[in-house]
C-alpha positions as CSV (number, residue, x, y, z in Angstrom):
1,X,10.3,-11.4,-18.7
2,X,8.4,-8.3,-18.8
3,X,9.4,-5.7,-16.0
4,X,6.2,-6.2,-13.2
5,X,5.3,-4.9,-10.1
6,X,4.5,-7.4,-7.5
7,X,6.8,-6.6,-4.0
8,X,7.9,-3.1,-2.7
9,X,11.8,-4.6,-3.4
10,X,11.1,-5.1,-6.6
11,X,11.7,-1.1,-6.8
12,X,15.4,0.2,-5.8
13,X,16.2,2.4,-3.9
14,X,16.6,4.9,-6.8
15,X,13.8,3.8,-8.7
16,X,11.2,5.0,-5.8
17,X,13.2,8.1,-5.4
18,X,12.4,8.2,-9.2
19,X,9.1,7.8,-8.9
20,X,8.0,10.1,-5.9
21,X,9.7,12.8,-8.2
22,X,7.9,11.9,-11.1
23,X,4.5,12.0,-9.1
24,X,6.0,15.5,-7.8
25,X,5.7,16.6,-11.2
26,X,2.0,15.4,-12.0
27,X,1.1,17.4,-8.9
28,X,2.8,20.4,-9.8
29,X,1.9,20.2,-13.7
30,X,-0.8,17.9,-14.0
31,X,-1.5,19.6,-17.3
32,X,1.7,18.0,-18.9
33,X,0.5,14.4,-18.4
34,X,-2.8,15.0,-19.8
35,X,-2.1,12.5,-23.0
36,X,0.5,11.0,-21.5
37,X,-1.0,7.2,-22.1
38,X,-4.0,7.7,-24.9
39,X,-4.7,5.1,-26.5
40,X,-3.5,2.9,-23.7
41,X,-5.6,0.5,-21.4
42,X,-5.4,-0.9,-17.9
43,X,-7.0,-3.6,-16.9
44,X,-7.7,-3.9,-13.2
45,X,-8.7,-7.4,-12.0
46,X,-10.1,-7.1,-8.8
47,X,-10.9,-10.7,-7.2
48,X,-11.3,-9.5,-3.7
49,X,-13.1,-6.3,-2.9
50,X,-12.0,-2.5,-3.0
51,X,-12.4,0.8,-3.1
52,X,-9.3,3.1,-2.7
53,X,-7.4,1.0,-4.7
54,X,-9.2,-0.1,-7.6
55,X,-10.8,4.1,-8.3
56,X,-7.5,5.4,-7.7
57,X,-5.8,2.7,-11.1
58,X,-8.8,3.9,-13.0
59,X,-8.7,7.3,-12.0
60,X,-5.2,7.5,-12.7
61,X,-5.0,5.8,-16.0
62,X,-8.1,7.9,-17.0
63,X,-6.4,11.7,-15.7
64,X,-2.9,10.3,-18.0
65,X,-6.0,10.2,-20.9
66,X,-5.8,5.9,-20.9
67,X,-8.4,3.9,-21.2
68,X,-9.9,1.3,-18.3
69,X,-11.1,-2.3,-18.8
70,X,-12.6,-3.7,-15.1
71,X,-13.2,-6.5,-13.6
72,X,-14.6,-5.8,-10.1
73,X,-14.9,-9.2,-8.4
74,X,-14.6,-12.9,-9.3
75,X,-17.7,-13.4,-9.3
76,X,-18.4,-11.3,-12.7
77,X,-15.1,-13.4,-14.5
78,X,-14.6,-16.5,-15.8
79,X,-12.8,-16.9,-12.5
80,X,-15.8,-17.9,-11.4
81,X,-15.5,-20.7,-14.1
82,X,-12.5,-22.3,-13.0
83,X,-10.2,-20.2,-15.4
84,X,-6.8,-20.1,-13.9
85,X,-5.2,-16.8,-12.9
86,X,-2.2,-18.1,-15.7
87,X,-4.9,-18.1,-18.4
88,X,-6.5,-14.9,-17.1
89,X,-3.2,-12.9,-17.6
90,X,-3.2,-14.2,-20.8
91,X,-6.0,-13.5,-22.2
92,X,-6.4,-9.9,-20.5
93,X,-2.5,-9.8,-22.4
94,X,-4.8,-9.5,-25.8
95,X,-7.0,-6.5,-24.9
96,X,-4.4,-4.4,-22.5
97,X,-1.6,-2.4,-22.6
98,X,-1.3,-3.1,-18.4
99,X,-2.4,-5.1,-15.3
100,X,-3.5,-3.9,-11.8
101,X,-4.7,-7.1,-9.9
102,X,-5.8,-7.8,-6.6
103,X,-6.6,-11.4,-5.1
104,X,-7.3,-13.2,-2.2
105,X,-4.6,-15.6,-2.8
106,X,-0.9,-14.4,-1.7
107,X,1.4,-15.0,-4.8
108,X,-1.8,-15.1,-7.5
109,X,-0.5,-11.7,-9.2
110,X,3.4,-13.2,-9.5
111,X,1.7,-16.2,-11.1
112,X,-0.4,-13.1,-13.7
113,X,3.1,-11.6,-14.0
114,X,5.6,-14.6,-15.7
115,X,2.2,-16.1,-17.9
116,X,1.3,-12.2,-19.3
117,X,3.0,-10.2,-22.5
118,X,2.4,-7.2,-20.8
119,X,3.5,-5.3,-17.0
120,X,1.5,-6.4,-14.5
121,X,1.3,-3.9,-11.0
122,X,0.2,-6.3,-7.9
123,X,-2.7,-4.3,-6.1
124,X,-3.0,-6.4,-3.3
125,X,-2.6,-10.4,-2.8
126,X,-4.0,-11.9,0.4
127,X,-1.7,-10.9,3.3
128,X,1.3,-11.0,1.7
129,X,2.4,-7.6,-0.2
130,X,0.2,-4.5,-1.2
131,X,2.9,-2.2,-3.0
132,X,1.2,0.2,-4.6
133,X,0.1,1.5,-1.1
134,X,3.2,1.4,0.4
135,X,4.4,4.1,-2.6
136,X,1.7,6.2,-1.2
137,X,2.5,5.8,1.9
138,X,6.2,6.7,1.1
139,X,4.9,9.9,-1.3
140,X,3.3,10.7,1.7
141,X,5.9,10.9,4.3
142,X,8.5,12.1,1.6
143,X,5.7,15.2,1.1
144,X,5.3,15.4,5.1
145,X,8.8,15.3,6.3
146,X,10.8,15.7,3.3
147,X,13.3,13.3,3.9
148,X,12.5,9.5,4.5
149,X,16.0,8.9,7.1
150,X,16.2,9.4,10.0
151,X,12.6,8.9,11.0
152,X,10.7,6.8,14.1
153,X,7.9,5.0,12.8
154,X,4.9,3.4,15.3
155,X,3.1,1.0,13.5
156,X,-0.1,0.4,15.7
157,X,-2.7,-2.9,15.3
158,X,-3.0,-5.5,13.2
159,X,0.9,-5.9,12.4
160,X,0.3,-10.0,12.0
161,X,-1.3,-10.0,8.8
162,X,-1.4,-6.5,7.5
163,X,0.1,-7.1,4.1
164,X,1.0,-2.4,4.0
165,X,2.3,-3.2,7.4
166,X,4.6,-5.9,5.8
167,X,5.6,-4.1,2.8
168,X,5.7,-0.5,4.5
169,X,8.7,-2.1,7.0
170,X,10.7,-4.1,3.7
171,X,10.7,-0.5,2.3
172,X,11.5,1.7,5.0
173,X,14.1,-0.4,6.4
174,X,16.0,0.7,3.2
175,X,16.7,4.2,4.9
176,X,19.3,5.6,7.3
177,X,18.2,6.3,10.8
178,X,15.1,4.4,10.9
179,X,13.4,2.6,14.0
180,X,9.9,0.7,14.6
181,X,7.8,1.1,17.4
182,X,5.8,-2.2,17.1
183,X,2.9,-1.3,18.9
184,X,-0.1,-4.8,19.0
185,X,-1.8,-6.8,20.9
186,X,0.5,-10.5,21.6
187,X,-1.5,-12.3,19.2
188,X,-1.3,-9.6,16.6
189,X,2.5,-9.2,16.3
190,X,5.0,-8.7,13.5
191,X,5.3,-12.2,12.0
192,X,9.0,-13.6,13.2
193,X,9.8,-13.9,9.3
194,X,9.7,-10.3,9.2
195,X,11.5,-9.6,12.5
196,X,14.2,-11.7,11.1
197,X,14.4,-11.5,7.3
198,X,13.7,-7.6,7.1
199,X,14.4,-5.7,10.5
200,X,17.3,-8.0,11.7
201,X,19.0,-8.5,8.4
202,X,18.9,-4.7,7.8
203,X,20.0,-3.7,11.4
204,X,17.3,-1.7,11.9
205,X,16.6,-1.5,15.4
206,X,12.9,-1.7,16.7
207,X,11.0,-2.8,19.8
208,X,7.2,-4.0,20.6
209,X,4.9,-2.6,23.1
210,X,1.1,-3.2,23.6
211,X,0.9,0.3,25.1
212,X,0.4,2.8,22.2
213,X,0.4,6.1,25.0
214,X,3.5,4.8,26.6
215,X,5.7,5.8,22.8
216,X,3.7,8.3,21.5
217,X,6.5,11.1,22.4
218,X,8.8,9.3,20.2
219,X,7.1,8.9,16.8
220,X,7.7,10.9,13.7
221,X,5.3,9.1,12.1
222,X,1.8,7.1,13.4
223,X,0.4,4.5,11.0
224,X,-2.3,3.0,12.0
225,X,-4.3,0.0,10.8
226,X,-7.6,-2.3,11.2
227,X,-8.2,-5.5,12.4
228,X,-9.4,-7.1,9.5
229,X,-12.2,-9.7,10.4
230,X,-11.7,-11.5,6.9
231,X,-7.9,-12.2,7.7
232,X,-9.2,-14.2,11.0
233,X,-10.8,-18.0,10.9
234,X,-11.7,-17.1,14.1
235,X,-15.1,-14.6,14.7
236,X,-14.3,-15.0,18.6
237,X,-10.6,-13.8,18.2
238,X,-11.8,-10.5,15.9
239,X,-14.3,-9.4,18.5
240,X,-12.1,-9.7,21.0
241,X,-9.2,-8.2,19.1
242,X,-10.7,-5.8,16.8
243,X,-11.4,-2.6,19.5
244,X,-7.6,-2.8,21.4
245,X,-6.8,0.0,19.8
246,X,-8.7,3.4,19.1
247,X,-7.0,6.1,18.6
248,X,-8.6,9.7,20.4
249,X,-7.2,13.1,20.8
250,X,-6.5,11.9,24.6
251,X,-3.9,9.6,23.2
252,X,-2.6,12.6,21.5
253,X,-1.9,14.9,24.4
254,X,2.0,13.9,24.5
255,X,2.3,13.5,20.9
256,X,5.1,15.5,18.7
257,X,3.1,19.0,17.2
258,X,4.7,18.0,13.7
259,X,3.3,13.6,14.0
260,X,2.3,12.7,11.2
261,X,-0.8,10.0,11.7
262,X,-1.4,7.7,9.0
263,X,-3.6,5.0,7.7
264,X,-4.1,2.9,4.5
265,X,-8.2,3.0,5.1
266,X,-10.5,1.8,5.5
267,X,-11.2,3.1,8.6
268,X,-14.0,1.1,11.1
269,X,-13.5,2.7,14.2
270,X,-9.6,2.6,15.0
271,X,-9.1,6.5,14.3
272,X,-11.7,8.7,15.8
273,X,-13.5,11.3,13.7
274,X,-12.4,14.1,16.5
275,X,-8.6,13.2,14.8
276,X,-9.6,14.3,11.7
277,X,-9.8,17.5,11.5
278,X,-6.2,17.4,13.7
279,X,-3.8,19.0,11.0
280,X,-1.5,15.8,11.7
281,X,-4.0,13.6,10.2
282,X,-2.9,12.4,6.9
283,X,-5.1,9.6,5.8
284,X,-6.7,11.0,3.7
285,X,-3.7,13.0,1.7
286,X,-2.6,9.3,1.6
287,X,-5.5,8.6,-0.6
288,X,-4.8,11.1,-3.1
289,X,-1.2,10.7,-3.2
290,X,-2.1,7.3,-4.1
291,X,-3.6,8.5,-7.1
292,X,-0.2,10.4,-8.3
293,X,2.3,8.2,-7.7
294,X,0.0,5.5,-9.5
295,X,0.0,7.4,-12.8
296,X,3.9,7.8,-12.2
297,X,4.3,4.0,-11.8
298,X,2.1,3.2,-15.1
299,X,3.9,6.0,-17.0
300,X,7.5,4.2,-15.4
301,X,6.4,0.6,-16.5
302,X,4.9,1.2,-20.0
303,X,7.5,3.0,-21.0
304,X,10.0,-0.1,-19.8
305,X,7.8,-2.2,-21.6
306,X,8.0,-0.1,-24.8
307,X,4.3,0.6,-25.0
């Protein structure tokens, strides 16, 4: 089966060390990747809607001097006709070299990835797994701290069905010397399955907390995330929910100078805009790393796939 990109542990260990050093290079020489994929074309099939992540494919592919093919929502596919995501794959399989695809439905872009001829790169399905974020994420901290052991790592809001949540912990628990803070409101924990299958299972200790100033002093790192109204049934539970925790500079006071605060965006009002001009904000260096480690990941799985 062609090599595809659907969860973070798809990659080893080596393989994301790999790639963060690949996307060191584009930074460094961006030059040298110029023509790296002419003549080549992504497809990004976007079912559910985006902004970071569906700009920063195209802008990638189109900086490695590829081509883009888009389709930005269901509505504008023959999705909308009934066509099954199997059949999709294979017919976007005749007019690309690649697939980035996001959709609603947890598992839709494994089902794209054993029914296409060519890689397919899972850019988000439901609240399941969101990989290609949680290689920015880990560009990020790499380019931060330079090291990704030995590191304590807050996690702070909707930990229950954040899918970069999810995949950020399956990748970091990989490392030496990690801990969680688990830091949510009770109904917005870290699903068991996770506690069990990924923290216990790797020995990596953690503990949970609904007080956010109470850990502060202990975090390397501070990644934040929304409550996302569309992941509720429930418009009662999101309003309730969706304000428990903002982070201000007050909550900052008895932070480490060298935290490093991070978010997968978008932002609605859980970071304040005082925080970013804070030199430990790093959202937005997340969003452009994005971009680099995307065009290492194309470059990685196109040349696997002997295109």
């Amino acid at each position: 089966m062609m090599r595809s990109l659907i969860n973070i542990l798809d990659l080893s260990v080596a393989e994301i060390d790999e790639l963060v050093a690949a996307a060191e290079d584009i930074i460094a020489d961006p030059g040298k990747y110029a023509d790296a994929c002419r003549g080549k074309k992504l497809a990004t099939l976007f079912f559910e809607p985006s902004t970071r992540t569906r700009l920063s494919f195209e802008a990638a592919m189109y900086e490695l001097g590829g081509n883009v093919l888009s389709v930005s929502s269901g509505s504008s596919s023959s999705a909308a006709k009934g066509e099954s995501v199997a059949d999709t794959a294979r017919t976007v399989s005749c007019y690309a070299d690649i697939i980035a695809m996001r959709h609603p439905k947890e598992g839709a872009p494994y089902v794209a990835s054993i029914n296409a001829s060519i890689p397919v790169i899972n850019a988000g399905d439901g609240g399941h797994n969101h990989p290609t974020q949680t290689l920015a994420d880990l560009l990020t901290i790499h380019r931060e701290k330079g090291r990704f052991e030995n590191l304590t790592i807050g996690v702070c809001g909707d930990l229950k069905f954040g899918r970069t949540v999810h995949s950020l912990i399956q990748a970091m628990s990989r490392y030496e010397g990690v801990r969680f803070v688990l830091i949510s409101p009770e109904e917005l924990k870290v699903p068991s399955y996770v506690k069990k299958d990924v923290l216990a299972r790797s020995g990596i200790p953690y503990v949970q907390t609904e007080n956010m100033e109470e850990v502060m002093p202990e975090l390397d790192i501070l990644y934040m995330t929304r409550v996302q109204r569309e992941r509720f049934f429930n418009e009662e539970d999101y309003l309730r929910l969706k304000d428990s925790y903002i982070l201000t500079p007050k909550k900052l006071v008895n932070a480490r100078a060298d935290l490093s605060i991070m978010h997968p965006l978008p932002r609605v009002n859980e970071i304040s805009v005082a925080i970013d001009d804070d030199p430990r904000a790093c959202y937005f260096k997340q969003v452009l790393n994005g971009k680099y480690i995307r065009m290492a990941l194309i470059l990685k799985l196109l040349k696997e796939a002997g295109k």
